[in-house]
C-alpha positions, 0 to 999 in steps of 0.5 A: 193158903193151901186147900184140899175139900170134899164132902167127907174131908178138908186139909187147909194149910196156913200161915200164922196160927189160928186158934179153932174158932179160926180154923173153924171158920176157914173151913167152913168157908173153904167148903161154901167156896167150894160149892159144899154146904158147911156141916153143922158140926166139925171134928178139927185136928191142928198141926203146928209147923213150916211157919203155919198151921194145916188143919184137918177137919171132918164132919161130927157124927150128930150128937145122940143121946141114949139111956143105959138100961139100968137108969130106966127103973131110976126114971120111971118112978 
């Protein structure tokens, strides 16, 4: 397994084929091993190859909701 972390990024390279949970998982313990705290939420990218799958993650934005000007007369009925 090869492994590239920062606090914006990680690239893990792996033998096998892990489906998302797995790789979800690999990172958030590749960012703990590497003295990061593991974001809430992850963005993941998977590349089939070589044998292996690398991983692309980054942090989600928070997750947000805003309303629409035009729904606001709808809900202030």
């Amino acid at each position: 397994m090869e492994i590239s972390v920062s606090a914006a990024s990680a690239a893990i390279f792996v033998p096998g084929s892990p489906d998302k949970r797995a790789a979800a998982s690999l990172v958030r313990r590749a960012l703990e091993e590497s003295g990061l705290r593991p974001w809430p939420r992850m963005e993941l990218e998977l590349f089939s190859g070589e044998g292996g799958v690398l991983i692309l993650a980054r942090p989600a934005p928070e997750f947000s909701v805003s309303l629409a000007d035009y729904a606001l007369p709808f809900l202030l009925r």
